[in-house]
PyMOL Python script that loads the backbone (N, CA, C, O; Angstrom):
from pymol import cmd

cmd.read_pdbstr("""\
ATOM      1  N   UNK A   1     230.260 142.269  -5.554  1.00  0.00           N
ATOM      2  CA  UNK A   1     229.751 142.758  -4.293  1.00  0.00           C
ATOM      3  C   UNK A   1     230.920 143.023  -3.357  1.00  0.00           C
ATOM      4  O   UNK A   1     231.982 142.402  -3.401  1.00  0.00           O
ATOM      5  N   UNK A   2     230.534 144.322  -2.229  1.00  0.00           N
ATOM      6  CA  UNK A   2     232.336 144.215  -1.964  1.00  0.00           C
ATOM      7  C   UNK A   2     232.170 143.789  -0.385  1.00  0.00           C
ATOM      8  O   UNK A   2     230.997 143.773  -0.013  1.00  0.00           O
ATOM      9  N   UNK A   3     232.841 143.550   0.293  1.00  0.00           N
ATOM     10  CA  UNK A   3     233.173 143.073   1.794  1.00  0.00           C
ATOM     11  C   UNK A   3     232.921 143.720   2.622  1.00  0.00           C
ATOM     12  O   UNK A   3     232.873 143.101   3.685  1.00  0.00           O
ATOM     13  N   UNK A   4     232.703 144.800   2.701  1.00  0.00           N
ATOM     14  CA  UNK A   4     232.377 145.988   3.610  1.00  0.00           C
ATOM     15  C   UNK A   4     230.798 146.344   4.130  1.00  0.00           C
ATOM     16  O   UNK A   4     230.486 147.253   3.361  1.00  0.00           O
ATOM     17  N   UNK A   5     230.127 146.209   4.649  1.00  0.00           N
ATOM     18  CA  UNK A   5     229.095 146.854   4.799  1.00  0.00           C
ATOM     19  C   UNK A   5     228.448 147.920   4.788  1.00  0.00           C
ATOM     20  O   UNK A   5     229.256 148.806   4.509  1.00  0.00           O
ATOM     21  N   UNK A   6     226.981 148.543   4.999  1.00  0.00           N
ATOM     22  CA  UNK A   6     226.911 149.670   4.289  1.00  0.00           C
ATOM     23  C   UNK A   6     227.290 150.232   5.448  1.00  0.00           C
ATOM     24  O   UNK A   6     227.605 149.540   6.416  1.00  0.00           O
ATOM     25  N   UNK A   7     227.301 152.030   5.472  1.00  0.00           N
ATOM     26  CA  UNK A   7     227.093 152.811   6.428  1.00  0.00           C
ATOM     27  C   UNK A   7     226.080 152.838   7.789  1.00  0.00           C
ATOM     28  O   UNK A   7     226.116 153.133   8.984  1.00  0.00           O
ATOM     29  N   UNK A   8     225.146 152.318   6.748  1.00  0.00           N
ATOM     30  CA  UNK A   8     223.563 152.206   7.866  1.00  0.00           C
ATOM     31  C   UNK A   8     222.767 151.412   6.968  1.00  0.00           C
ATOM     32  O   UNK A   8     222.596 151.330   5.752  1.00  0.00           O
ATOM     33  N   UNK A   9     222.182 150.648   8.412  1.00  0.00           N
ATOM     34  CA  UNK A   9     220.863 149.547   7.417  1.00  0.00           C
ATOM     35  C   UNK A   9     220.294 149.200   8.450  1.00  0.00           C
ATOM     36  O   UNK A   9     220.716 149.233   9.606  1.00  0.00           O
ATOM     37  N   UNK A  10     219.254 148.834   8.026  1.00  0.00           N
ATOM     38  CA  UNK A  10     217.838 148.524   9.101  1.00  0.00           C
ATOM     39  C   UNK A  10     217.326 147.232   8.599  1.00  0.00           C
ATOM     40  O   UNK A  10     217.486 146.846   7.441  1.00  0.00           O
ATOM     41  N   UNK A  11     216.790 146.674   9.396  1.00  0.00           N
ATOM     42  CA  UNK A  11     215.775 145.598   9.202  1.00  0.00           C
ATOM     43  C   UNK A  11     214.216 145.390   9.327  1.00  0.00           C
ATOM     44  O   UNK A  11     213.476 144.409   9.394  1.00  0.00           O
ATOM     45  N   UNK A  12     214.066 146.653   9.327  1.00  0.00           N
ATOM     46  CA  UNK A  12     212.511 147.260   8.654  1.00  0.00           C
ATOM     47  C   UNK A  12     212.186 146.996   8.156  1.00  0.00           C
ATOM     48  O   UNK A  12     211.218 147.747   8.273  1.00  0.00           O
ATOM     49  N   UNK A  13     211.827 146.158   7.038  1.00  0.00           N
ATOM     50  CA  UNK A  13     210.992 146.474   5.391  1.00  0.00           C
ATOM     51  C   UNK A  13     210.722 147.766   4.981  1.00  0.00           C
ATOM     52  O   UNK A  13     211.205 148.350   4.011  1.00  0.00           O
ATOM     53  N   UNK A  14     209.739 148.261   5.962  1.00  0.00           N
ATOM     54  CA  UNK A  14     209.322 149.361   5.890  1.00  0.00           C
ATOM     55  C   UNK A  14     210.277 150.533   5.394  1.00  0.00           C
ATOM     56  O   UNK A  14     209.915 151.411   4.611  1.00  0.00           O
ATOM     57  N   UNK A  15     211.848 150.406   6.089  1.00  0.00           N
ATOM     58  CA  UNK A  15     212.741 151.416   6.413  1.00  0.00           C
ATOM     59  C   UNK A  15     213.381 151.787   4.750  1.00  0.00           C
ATOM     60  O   UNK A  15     213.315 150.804   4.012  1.00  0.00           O
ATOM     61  N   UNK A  16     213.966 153.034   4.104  1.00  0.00           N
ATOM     62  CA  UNK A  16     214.558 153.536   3.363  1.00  0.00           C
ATOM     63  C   UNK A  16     216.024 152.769   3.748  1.00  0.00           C
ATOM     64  O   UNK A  16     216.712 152.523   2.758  1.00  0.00           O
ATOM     65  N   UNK A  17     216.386 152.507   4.583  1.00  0.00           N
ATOM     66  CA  UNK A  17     217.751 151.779   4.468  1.00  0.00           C
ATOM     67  C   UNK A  17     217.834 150.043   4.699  1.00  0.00           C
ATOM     68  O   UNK A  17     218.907 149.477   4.909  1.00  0.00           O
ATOM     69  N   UNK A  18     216.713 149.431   4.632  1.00  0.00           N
ATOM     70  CA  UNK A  18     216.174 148.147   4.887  1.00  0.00           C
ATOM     71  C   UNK A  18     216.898 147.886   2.655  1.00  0.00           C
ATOM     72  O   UNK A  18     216.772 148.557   1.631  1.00  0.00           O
ATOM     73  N   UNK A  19     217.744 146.227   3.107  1.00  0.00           N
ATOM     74  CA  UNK A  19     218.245 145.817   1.946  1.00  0.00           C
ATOM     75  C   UNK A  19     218.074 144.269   2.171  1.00  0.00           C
ATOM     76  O   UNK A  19     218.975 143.860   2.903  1.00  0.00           O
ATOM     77  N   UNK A  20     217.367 143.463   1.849  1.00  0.00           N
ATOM     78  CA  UNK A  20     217.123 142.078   1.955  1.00  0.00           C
ATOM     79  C   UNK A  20     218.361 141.073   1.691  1.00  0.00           C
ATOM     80  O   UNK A  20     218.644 140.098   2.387  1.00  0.00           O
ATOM     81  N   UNK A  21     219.063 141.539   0.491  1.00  0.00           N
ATOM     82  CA  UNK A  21     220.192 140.664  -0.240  1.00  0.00           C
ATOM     83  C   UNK A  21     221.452 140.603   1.172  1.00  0.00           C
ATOM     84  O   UNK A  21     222.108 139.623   1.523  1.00  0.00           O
ATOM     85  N   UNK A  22     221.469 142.141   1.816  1.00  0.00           N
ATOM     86  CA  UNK A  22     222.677 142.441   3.042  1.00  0.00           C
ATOM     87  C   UNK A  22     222.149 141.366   3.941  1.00  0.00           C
ATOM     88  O   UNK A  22     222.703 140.300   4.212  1.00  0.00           O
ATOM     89  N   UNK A  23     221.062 141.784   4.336  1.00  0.00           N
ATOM     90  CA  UNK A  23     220.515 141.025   5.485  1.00  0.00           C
ATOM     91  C   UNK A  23     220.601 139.410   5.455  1.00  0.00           C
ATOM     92  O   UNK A  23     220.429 138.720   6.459  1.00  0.00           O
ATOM     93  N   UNK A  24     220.853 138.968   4.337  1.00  0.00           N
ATOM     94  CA  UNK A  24     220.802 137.808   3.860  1.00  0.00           C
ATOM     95  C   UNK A  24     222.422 137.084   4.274  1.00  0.00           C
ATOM     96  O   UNK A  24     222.684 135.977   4.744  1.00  0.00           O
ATOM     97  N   UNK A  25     223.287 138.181   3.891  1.00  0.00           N
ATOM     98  CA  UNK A  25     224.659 137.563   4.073  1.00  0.00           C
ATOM     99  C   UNK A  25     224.736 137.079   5.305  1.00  0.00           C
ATOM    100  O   UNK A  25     225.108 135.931   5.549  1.00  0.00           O
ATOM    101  N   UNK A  26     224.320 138.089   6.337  1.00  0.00           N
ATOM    102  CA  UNK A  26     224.343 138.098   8.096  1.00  0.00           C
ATOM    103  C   UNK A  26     225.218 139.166   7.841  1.00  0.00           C
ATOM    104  O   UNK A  26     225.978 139.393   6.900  1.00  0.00           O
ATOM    105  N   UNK A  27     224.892 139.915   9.112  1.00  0.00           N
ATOM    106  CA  UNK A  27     225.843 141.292   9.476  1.00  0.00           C
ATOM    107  C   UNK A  27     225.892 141.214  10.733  1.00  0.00           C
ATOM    108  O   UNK A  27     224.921 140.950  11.442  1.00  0.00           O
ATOM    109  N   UNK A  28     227.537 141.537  11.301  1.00  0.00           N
ATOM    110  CA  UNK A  28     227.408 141.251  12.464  1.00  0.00           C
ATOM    111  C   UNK A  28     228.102 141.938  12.967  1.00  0.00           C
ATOM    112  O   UNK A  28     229.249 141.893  12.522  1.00  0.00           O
ATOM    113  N   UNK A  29     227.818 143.028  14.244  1.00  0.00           N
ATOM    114  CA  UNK A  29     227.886 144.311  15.106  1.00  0.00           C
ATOM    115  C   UNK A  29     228.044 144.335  16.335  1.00  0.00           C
ATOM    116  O   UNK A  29     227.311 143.827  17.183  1.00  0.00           O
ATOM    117  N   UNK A  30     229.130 145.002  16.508  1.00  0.00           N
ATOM    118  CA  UNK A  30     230.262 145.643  17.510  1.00  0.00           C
ATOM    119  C   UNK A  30     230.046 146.969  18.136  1.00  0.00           C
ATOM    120  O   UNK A  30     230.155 147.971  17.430  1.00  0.00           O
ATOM    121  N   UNK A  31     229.717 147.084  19.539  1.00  0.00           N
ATOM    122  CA  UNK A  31     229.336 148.747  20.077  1.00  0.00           C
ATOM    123  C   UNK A  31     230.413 148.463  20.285  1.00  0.00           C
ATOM    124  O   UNK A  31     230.979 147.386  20.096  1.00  0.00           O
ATOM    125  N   UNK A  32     230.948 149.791  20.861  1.00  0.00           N
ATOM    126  CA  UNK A  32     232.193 149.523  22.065  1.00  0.00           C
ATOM    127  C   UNK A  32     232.783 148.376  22.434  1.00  0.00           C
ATOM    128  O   UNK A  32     232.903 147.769  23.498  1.00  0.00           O
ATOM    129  N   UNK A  33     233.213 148.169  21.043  1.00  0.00           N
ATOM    130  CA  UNK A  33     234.215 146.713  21.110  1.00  0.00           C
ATOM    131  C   UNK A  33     233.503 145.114  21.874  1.00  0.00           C
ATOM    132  O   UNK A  33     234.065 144.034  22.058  1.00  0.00           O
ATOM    133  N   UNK A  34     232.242 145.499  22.147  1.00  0.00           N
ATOM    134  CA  UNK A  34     231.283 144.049  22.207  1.00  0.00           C
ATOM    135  C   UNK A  34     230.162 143.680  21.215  1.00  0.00           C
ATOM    136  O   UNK A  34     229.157 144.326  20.918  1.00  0.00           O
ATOM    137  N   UNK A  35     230.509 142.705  20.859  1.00  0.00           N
ATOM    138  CA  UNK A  35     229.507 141.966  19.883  1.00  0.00           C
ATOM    139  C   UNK A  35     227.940 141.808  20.274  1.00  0.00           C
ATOM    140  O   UNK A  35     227.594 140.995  21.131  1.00  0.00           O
ATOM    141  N   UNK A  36     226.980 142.669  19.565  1.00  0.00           N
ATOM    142  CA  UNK A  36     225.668 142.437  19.879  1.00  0.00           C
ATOM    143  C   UNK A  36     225.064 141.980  18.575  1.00  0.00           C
ATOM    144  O   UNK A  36     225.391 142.365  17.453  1.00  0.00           O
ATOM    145  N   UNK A  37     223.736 140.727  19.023  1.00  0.00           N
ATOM    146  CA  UNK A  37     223.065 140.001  17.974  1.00  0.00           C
ATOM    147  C   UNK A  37     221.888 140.603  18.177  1.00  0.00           C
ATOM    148  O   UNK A  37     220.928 140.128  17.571  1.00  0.00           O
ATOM    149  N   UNK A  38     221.609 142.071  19.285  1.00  0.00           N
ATOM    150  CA  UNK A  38     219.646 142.185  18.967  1.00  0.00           C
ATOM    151  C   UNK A  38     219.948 143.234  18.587  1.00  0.00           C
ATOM    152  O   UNK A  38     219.782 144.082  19.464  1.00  0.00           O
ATOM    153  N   UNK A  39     220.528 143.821  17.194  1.00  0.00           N
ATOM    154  CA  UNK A  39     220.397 145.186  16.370  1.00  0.00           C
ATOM    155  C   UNK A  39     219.360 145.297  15.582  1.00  0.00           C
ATOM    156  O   UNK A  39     218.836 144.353  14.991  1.00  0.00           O
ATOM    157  N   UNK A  40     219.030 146.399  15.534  1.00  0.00           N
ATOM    158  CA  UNK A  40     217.617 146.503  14.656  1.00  0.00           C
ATOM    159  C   UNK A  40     217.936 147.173  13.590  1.00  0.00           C
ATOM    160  O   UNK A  40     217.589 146.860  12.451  1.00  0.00           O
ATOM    161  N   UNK A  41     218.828 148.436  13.984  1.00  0.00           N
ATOM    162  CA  UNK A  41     219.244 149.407  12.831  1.00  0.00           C
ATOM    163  C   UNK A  41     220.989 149.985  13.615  1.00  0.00           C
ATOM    164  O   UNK A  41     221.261 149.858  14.809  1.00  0.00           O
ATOM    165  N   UNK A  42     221.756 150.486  12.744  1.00  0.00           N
ATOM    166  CA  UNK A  42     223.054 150.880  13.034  1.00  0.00           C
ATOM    167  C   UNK A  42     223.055 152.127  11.618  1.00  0.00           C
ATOM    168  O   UNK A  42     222.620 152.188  10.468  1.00  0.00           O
ATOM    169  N   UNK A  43     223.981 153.151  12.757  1.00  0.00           N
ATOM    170  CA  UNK A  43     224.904 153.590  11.642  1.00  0.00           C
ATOM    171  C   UNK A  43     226.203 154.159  11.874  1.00  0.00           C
ATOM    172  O   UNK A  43     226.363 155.104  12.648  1.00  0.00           O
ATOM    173  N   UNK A  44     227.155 153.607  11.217  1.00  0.00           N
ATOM    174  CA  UNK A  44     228.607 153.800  11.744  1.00  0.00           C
ATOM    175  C   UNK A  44     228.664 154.497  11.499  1.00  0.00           C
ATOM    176  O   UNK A  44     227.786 154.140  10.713  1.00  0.00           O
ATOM    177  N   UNK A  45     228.959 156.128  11.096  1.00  0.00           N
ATOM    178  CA  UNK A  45     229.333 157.272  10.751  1.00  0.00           C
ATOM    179  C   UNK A  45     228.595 158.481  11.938  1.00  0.00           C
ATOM    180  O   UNK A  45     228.942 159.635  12.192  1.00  0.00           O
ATOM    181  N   UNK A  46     227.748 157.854  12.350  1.00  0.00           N
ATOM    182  CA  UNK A  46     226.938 158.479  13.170  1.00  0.00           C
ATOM    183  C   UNK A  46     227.131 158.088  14.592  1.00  0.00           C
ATOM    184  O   UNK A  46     227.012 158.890  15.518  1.00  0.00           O
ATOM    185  N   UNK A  47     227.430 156.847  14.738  1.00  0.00           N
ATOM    186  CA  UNK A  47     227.497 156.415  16.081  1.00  0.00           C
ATOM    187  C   UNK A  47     226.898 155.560  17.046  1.00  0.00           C
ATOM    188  O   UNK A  47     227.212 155.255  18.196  1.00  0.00           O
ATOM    189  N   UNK A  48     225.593 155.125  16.005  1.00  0.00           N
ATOM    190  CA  UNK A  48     224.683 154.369  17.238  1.00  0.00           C
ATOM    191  C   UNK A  48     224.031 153.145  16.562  1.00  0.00           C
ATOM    192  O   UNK A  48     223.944 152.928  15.353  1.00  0.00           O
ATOM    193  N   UNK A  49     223.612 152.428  17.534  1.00  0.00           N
ATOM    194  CA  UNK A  49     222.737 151.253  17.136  1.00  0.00           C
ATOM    195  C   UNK A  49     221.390 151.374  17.973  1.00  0.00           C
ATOM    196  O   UNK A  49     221.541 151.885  19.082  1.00  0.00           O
ATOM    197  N   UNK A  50     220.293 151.050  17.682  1.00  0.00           N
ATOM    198  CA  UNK A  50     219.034 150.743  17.470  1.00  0.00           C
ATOM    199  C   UNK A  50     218.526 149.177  18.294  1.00  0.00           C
ATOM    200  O   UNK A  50     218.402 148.170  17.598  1.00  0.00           O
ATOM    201  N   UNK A  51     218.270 149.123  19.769  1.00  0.00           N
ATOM    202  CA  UNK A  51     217.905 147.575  19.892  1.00  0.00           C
ATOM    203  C   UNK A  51     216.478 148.234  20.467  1.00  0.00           C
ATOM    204  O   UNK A  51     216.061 149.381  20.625  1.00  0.00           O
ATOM    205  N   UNK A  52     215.854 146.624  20.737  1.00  0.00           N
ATOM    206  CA  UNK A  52     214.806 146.623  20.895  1.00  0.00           C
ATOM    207  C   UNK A  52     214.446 146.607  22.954  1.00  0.00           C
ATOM    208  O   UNK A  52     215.002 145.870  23.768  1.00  0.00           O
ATOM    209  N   UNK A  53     213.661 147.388  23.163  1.00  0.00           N
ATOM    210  CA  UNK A  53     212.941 147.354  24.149  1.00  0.00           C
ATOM    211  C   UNK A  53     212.157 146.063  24.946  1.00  0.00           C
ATOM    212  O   UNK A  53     210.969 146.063  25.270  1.00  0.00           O
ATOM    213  N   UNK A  54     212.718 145.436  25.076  1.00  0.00           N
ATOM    214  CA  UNK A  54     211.837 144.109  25.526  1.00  0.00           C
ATOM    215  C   UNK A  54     210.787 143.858  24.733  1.00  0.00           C
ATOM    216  O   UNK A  54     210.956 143.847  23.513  1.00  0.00           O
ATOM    217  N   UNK A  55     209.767 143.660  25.187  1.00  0.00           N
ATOM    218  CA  UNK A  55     208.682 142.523  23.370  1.00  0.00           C
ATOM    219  C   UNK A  55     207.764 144.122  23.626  1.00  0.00           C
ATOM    220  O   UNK A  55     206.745 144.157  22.937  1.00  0.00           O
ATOM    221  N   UNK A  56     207.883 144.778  24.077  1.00  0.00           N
ATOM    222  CA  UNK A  56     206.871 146.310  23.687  1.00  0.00           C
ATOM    223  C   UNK A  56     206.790 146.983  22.456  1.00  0.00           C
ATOM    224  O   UNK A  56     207.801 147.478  21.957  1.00  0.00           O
ATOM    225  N   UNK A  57     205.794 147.043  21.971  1.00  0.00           N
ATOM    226  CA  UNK A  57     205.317 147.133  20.797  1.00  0.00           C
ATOM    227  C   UNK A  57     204.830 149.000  20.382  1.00  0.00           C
ATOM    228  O   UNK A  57     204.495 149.741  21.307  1.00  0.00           O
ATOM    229  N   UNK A  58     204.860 149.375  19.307  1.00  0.00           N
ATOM    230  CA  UNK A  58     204.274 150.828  19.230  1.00  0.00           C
ATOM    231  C   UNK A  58     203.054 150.396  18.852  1.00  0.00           C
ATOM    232  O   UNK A  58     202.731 149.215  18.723  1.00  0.00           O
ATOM    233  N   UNK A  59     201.933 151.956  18.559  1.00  0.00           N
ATOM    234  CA  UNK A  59     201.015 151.563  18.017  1.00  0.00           C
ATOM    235  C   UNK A  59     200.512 151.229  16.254  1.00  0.00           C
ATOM    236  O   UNK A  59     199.523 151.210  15.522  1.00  0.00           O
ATOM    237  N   UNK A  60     201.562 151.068  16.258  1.00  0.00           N
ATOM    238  CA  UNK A  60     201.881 150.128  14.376  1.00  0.00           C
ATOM    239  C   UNK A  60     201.886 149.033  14.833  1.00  0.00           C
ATOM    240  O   UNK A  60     200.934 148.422  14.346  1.00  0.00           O
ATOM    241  N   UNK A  61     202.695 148.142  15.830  1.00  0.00           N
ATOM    242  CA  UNK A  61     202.803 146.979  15.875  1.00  0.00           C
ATOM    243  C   UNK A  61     204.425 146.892  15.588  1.00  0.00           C
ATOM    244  O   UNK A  61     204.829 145.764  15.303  1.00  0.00           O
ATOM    245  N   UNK A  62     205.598 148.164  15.637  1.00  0.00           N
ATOM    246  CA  UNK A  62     206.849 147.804  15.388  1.00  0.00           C
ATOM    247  C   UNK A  62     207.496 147.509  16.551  1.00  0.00           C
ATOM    248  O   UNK A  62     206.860 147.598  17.601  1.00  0.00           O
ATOM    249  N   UNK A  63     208.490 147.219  16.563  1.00  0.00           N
ATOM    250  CA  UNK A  63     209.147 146.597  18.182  1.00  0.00           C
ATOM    251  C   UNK A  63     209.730 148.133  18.812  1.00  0.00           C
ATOM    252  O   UNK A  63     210.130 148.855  17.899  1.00  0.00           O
ATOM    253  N   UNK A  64     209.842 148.719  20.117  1.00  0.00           N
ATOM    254  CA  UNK A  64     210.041 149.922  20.722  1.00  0.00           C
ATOM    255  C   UNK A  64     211.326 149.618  20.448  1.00  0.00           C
ATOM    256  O   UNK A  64     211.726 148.468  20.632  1.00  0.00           O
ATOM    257  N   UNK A  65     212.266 150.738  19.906  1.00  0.00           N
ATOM    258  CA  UNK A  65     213.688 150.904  20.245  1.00  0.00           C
ATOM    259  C   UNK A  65     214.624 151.426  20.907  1.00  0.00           C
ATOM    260  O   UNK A  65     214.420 152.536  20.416  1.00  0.00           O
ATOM    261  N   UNK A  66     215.392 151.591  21.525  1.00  0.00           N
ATOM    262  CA  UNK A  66     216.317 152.393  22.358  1.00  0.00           C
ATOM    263  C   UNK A  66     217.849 152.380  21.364  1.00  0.00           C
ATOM    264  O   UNK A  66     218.473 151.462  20.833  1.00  0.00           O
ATOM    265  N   UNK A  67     218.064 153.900  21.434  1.00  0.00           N
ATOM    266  CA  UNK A  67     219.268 153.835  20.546  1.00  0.00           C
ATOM    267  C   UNK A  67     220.437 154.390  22.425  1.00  0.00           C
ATOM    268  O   UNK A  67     220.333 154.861  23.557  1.00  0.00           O
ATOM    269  N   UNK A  68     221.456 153.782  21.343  1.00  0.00           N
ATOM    270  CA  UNK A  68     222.662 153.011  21.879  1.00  0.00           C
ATOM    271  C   UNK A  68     223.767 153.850  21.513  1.00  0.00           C
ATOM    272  O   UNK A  68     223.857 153.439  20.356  1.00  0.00           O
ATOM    273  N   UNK A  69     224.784 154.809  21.614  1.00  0.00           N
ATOM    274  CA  UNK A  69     226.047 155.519  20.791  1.00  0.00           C
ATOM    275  C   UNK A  69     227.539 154.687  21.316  1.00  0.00           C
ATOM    276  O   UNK A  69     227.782 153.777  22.109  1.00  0.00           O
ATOM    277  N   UNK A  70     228.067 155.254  20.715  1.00  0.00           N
ATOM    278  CA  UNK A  70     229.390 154.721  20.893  1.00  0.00           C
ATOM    279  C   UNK A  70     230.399 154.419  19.648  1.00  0.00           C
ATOM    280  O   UNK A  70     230.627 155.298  18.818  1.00  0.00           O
ATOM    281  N   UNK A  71     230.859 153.412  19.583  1.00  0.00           N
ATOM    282  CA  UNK A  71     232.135 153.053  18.362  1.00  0.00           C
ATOM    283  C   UNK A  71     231.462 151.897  17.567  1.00  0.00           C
ATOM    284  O   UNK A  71     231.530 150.714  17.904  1.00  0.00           O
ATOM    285  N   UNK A  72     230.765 152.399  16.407  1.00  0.00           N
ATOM    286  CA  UNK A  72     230.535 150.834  16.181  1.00  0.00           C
ATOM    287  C   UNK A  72     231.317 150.381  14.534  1.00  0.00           C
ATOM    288  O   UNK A  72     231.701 151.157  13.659  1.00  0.00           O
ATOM    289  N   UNK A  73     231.348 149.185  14.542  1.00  0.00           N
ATOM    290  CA  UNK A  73     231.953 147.826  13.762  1.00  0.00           C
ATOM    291  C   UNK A  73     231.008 147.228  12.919  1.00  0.00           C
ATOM    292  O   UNK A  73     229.944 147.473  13.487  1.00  0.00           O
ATOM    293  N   UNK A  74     230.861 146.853  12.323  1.00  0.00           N
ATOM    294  CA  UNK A  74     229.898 146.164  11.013  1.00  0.00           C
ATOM    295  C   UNK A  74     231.093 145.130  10.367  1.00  0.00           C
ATOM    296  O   UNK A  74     232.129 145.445   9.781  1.00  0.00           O
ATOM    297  N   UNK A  75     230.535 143.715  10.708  1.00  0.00           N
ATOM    298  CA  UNK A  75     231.110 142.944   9.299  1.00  0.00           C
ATOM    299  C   UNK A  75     230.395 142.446   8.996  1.00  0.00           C
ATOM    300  O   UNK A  75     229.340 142.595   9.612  1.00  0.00           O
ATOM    301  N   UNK A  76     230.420 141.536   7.890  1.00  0.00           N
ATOM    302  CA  UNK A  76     229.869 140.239   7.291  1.00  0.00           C
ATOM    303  C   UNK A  76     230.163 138.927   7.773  1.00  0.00           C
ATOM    304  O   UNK A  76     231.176 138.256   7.580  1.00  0.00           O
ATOM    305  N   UNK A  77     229.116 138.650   8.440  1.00  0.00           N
ATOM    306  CA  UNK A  77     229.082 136.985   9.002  1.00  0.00           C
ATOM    307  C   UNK A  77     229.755 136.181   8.326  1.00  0.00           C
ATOM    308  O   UNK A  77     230.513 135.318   8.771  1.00  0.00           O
ATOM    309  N   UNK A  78     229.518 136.417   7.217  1.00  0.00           N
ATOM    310  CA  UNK A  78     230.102 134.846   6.280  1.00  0.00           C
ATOM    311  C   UNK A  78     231.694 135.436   5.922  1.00  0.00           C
ATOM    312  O   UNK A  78     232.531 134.540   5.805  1.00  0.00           O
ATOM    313  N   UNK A  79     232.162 136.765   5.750  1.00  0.00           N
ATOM    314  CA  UNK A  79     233.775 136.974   5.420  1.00  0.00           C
ATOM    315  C   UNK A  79     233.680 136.963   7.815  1.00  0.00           C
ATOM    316  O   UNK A  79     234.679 136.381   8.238  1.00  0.00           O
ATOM    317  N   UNK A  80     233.341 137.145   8.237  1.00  0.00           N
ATOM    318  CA  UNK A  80     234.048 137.307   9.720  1.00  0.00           C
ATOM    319  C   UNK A  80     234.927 138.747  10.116  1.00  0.00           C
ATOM    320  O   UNK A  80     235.855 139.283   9.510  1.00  0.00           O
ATOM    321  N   UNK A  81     234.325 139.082  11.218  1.00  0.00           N
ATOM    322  CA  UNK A  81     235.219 139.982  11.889  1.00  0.00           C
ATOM    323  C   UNK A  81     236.418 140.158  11.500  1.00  0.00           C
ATOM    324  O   UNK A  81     236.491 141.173  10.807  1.00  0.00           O
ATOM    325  N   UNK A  82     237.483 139.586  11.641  1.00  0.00           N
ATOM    326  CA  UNK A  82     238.934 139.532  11.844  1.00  0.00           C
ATOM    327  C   UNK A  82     239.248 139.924  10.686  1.00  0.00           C
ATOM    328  O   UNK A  82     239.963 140.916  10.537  1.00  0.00           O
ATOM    329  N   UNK A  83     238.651 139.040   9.401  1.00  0.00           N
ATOM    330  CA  UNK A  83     239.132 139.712   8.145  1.00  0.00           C
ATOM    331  C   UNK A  83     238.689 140.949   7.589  1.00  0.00           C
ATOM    332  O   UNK A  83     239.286 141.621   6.747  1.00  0.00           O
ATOM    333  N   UNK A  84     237.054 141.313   8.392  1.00  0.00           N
ATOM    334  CA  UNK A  84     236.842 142.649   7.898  1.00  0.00           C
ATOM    335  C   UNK A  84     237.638 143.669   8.369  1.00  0.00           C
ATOM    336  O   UNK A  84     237.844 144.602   7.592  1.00  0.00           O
ATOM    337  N   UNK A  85     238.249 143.710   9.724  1.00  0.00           N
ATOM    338  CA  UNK A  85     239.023 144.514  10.607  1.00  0.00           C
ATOM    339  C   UNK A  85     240.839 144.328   9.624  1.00  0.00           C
ATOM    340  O   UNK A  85     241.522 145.326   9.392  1.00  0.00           O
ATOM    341  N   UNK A  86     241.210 143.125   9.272  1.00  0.00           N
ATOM    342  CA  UNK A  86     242.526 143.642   8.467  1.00  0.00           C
ATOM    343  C   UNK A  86     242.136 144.434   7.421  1.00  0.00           C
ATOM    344  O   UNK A  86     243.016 145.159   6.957  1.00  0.00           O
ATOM    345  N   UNK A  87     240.858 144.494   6.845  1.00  0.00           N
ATOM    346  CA  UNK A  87     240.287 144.743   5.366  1.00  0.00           C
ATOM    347  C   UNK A  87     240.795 146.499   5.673  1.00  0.00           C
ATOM    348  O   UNK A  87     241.464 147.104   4.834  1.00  0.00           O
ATOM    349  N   UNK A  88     240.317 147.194   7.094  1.00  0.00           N
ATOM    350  CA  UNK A  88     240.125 148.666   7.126  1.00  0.00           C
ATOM    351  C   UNK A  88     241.572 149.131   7.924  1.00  0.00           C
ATOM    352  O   UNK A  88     241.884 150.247   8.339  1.00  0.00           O
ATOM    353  N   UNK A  89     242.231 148.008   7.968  1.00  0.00           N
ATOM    354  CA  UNK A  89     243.957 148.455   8.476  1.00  0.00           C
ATOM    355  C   UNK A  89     244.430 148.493   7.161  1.00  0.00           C
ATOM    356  O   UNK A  89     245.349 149.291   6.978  1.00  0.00           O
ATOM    357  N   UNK A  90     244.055 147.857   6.212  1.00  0.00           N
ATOM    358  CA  UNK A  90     245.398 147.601   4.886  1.00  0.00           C
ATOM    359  C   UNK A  90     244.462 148.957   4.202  1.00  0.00           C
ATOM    360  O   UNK A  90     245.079 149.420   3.242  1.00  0.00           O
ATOM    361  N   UNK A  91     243.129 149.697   4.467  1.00  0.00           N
ATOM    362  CA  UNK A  91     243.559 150.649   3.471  1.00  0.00           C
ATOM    363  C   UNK A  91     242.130 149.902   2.690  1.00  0.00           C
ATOM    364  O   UNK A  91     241.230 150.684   2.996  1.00  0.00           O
ATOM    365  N   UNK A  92     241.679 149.095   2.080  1.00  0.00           N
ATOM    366  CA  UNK A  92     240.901 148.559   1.271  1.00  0.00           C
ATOM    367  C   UNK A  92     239.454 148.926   1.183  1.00  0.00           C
ATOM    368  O   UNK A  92     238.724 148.367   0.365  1.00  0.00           O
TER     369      UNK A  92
END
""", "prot")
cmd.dss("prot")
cmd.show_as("cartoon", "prot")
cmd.util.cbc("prot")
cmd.orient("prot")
């Protein structure tokens, strides 16, 4: 399995980019160089993250989202920031 995270992933079930095993490691996300824990969905290549709207609900019952742009960061909780960030300076 490699250290990097994907491009984009959600925590949907529902979602085509929803992965249980990722979600499992912990993933943990950086807009504009600040660390946020209420992501719903991200995608680094694109630019944005996905949080939630206060407890407002659609009419499915999914949580309302507001997307977010900027610079974003993805690591793995359990390898940590710092080492994912030397991981994409050395090239790896």
């Amino acid at each position: 399995m490699t250290d990097s995270p994907p491009d984009r992933l959600d925590v949907n079930p529902r979602s085509r980019f929803h992965n249980p095993s990722l979600l499992e490691r912990g993933i943990g996300i950086a807009l504009n160089g600040k660390e946020r824990t209420d992501v719903e969905e991200y995608c680094i290549s694109e630019g944005w993250i996905r949080v939630p709207v206060g407890r407002s609900l659609d009419r499915r019952g999914n949580a309302m989202t507001f997307k977010l742009k900027g610079t974003v960061e993805a690591w793995f909780s359990d390898v940590g920031r710092a080492a994912s960030a030397a991981e994409t300076t050395a090239g790896v």
